[in-house]
C-alpha positions as CSV (number, residue, x, y, z in Angstrom):
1,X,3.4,-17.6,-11.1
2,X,1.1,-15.1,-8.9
3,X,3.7,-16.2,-5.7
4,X,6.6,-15.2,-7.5
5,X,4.9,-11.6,-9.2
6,X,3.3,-11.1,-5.4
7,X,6.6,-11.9,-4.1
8,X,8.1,-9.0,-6.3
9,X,5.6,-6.6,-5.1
10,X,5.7,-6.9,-0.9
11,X,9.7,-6.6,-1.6
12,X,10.1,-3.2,-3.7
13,X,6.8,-2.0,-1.4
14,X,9.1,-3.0,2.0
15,X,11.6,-0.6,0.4
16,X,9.5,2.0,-0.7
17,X,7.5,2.4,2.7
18,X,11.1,2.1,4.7
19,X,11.7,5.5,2.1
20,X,8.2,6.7,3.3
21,X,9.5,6.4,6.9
22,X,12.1,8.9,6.2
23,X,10.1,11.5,4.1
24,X,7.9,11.5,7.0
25,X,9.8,12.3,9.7
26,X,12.5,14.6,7.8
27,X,10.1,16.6,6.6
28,X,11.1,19.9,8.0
29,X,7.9,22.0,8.0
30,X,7.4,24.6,10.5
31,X,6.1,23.4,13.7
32,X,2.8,24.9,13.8
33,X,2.1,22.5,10.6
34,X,-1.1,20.9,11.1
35,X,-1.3,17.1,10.6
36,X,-3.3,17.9,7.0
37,X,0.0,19.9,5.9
38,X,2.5,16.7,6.6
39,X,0.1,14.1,5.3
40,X,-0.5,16.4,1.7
41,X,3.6,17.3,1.5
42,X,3.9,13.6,0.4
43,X,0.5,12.7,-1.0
44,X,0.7,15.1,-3.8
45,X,3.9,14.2,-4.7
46,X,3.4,10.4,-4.8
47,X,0.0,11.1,-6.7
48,X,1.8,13.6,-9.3
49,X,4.8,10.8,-9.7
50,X,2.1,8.8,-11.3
51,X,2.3,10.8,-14.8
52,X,5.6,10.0,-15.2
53,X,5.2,6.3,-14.2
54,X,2.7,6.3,-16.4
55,X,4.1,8.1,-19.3
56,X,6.9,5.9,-19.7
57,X,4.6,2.5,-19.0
58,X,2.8,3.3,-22.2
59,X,5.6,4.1,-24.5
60,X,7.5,1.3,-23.5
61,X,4.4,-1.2,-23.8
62,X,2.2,0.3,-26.0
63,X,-0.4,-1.3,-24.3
64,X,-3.2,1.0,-23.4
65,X,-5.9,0.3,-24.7
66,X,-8.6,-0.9,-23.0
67,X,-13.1,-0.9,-23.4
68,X,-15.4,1.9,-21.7
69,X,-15.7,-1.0,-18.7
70,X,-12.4,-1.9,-17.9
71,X,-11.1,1.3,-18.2
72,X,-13.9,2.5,-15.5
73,X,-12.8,0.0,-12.7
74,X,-9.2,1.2,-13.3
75,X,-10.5,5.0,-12.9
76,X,-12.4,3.8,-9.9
77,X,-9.4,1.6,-8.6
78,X,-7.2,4.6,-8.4
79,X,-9.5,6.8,-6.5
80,X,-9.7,3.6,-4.0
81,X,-6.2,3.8,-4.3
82,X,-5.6,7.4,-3.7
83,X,-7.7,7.5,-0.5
84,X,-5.7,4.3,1.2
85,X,-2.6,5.9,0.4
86,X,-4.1,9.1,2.4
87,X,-5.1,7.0,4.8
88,X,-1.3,5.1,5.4
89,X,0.2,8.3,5.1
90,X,-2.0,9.8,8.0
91,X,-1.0,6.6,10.2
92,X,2.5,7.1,9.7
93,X,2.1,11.0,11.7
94,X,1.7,9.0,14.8
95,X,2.6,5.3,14.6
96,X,6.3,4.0,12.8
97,X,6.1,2.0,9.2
98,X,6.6,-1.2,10.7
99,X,3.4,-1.2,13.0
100,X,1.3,0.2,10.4
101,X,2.0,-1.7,7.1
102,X,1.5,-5.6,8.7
103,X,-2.1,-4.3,9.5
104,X,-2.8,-4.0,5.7
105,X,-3.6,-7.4,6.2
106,X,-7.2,-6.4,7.4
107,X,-7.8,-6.2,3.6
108,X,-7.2,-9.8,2.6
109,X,-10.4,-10.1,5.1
110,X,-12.2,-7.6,3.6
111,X,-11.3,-8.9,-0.2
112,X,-12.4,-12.9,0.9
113,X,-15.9,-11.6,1.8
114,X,-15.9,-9.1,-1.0
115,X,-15.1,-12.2,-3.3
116,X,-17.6,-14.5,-1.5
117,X,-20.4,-12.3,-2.2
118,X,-19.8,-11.9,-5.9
119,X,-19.0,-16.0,-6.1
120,X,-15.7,-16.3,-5.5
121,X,-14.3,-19.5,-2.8
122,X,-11.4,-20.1,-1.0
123,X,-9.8,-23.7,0.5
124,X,-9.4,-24.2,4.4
125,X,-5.6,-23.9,4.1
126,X,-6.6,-20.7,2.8
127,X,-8.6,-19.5,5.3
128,X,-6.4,-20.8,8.0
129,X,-3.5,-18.7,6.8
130,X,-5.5,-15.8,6.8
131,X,-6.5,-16.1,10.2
132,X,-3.1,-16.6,11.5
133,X,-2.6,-13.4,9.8
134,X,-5.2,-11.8,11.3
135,X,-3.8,-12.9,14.6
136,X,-0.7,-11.6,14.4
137,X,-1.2,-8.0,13.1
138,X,-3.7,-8.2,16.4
139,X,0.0,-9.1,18.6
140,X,1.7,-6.1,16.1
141,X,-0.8,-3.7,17.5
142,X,-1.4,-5.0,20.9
143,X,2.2,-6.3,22.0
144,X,0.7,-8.8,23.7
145,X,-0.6,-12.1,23.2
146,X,-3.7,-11.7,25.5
147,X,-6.4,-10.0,24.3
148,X,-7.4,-6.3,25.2
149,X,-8.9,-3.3,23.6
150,X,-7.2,-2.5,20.2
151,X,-5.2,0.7,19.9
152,X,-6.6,3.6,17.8
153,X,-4.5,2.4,15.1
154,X,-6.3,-0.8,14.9
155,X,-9.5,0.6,14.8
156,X,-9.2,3.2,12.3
157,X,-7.6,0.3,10.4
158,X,-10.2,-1.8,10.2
159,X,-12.0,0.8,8.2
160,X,-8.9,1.9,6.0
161,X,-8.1,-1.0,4.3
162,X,-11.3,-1.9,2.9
163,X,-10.2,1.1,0.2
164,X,-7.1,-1.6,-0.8
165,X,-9.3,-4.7,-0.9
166,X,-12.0,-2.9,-3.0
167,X,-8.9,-1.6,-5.4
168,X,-7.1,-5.0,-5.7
169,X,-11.5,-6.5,-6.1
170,X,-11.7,-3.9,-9.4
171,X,-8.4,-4.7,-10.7
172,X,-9.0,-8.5,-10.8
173,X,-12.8,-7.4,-12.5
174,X,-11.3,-5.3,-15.1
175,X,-8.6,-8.3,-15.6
176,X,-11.6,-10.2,-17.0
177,X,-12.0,-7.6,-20.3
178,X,-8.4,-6.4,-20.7
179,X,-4.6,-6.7,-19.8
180,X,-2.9,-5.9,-17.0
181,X,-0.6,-3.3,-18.0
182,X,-2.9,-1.3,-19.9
183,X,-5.1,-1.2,-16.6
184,X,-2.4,0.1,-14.9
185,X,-1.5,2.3,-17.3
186,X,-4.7,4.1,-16.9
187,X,-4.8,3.7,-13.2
188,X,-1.2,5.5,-13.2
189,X,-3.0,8.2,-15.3
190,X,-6.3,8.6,-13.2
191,X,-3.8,8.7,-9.6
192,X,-1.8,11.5,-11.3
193,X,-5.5,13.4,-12.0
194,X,-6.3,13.2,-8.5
195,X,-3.1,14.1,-7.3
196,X,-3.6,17.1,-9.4
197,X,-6.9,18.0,-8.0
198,X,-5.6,18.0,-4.5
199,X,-2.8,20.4,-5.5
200,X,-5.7,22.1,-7.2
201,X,-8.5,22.2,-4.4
202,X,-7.0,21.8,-0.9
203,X,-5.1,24.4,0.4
204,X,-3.7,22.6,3.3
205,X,-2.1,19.7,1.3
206,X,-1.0,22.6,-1.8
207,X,1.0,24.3,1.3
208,X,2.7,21.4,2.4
209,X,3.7,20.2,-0.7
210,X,5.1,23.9,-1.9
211,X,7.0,24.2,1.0
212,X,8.8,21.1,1.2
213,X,9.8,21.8,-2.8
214,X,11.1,25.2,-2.0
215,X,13.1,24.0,0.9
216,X,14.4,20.8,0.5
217,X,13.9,20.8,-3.0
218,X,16.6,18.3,-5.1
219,X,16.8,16.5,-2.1
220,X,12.6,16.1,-1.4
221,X,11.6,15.2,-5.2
222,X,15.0,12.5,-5.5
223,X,13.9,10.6,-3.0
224,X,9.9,10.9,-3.8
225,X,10.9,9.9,-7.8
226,X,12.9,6.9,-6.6
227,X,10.6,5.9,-4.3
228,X,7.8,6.1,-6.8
229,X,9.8,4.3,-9.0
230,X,9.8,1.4,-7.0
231,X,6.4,1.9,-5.8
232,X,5.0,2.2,-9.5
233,X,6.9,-1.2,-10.4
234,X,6.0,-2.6,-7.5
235,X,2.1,-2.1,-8.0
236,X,2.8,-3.3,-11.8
237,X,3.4,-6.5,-9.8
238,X,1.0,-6.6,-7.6
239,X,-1.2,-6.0,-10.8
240,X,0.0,-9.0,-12.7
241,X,-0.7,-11.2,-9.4
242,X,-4.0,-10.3,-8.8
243,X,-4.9,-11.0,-12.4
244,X,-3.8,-14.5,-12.7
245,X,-4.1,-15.2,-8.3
246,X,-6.9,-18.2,-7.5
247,X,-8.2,-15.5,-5.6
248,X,-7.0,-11.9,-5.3
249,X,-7.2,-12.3,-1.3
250,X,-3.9,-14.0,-1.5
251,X,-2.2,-11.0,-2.8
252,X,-3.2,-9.0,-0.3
253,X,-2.3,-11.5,2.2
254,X,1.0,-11.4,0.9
255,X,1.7,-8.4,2.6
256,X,2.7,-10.4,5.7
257,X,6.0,-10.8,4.2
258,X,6.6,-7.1,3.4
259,X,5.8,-6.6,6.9
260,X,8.9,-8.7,7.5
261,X,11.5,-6.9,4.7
262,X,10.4,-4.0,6.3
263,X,11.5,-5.0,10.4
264,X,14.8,-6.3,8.4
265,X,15.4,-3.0,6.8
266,X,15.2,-1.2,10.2
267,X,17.2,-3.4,12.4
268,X,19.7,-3.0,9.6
269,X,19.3,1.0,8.8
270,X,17.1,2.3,12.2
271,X,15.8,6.1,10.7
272,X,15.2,7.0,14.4
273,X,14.1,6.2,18.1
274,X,10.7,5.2,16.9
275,X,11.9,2.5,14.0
276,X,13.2,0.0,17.1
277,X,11.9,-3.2,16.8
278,X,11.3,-4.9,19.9
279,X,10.7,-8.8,20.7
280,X,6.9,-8.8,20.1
281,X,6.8,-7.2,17.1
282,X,9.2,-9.6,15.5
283,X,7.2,-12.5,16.6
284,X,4.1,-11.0,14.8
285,X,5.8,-10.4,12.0
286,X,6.6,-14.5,12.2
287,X,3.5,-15.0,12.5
288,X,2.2,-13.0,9.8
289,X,4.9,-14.7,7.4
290,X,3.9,-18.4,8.2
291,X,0.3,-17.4,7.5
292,X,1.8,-16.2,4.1
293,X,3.2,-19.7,3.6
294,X,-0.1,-21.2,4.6
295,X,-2.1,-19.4,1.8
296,X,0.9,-20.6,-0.4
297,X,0.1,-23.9,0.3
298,X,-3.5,-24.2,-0.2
């Protein structure tokens, strides 16, 4: 059942960062915007979304309740959370969706010796997939098969992703005491918080974000509701799989596919010169799916 919820998940998230894509490079600030100003005209409004989608999770549930420790990880989850989402949305100034999500898959590394520490174990099969993985977000980022220094992106990457693996680690914890939904629920709740406090407390993010409502307005909040629509459900998913997953790893692993949705989606709608797919990328992404199918079959 974790395949099929994790399944769910990398396809609504392929959609919502093909979206992301487009709010990034139609964002029509001024061109003396700083880097800071871009990356906070979307963060805030992806972090504010979160009220809603989480307003309407606990009337239609009525599951939030959780104990003082569960409800903790899920407050620490979302700043986790908040900070990889800063991080993506700072890759995506320079480098185009399609290169930046398949190197989530640093995470499931991160999350397997996260796991190991606190007793966890995973199967050879297991391991293997995630290697293969590994290998090909290093062909993603390299376009080559030999090996040479890693781009920038790569390396800052490395780093990034621990933030996901350490939120999908305190979500599986906090699975332990109390249910999924009402977890999210407050995660949704705490996200929306901190989206608040950045409107709040940094300027730079506060002026992107108040710009891009005054002038693209209707247009700027449609897209960023729909797309946290489907970001929201899509986390709901990834939620459910990392509760009942053999280890939560796998989830994150499973990001190999979205990597694929996500090349599809561009060869089929481009957004611009830099959304082009060429031939090495579409063998990485291969890659990166058949290391999917080897976790699968552990």
């Amino acid at each position: 059942m974790w395949f099929i919820y994790a399944i769910i998940h990398v396809f609504l998230m392929a959609v919502v960062n093909f979206t992301d894509e487009h709010l990034t490079t139609n964002n029509k600030l001024p061109k003396k915007s700083d880097i800071h100003t871009k990356v906070g005209s979307v963060l805030i409004a992806s972090t504010l979304m979160c009220f809603v989608g989480g307003t309407i999770l606990g009337v239609v549930t009525r599951d939030t309740t959780l104990g003082s420790i569960p409800m903790l990880l899920a407050i620490i989850s979302a700043v986790t959370m908040v900070a990889y989402w800063a991080s993506y949305f700072y890759f995506l100034q320079v480098y185009p969706v399609h290169q930046v999500v398949p190197l989530n898959q640093i995470s499931s590394i991160w999350l397997l010796v996260i796991e190991l520490l606190f007793g966890g174990s995973i199967t050879i099969m297991g391991l293997l997939g995630i290697l293969l993985l590994m290998y090909g977000a290093y062909i993603l980022d390299s376009g080559t098969f030999k090996w040479q220094i890693p781009t920038k992106l790569l390396l800052f990457a490395i780093p990034a992703t621990s933030t996901w693996s350490i939120t999908l680690f305190l979500v599986r914890k906090a699975s332990a005491w109390g249910s999924p939904t009402a977890i999210y629920f407050w995660q949704l709740i705490a996200t929306g918080t901190l989206g608040l406090a950045l409107l709040l407390f940094v300027k730079k993010y506060r002026e992107g974000f108040l710009f891009r409502i005054k002038h693209q307005g209707k247009r700027f909040l449609g897209f960023s509701l729909l797309n946290e629509t489907f970001s929201e459900t899509s986390y709901l998913f990834s939620s459910l799989a990392v509760a009942v997953a053999p280890v939560a790893a796998y989830v994150s692993a499973m990001s190999g596919i979205q990597g694929l949705f996500i090349i599809l989606l561009m060869f089929l709608f481009p957004v611009g010169e830099r959304t082009k797919v060429t031939k090495m990328q579409l063998i990485a992404a291969i890659l990166i799916t058949a290391g999917v199918f080897f976790i699968e079959k552990r």
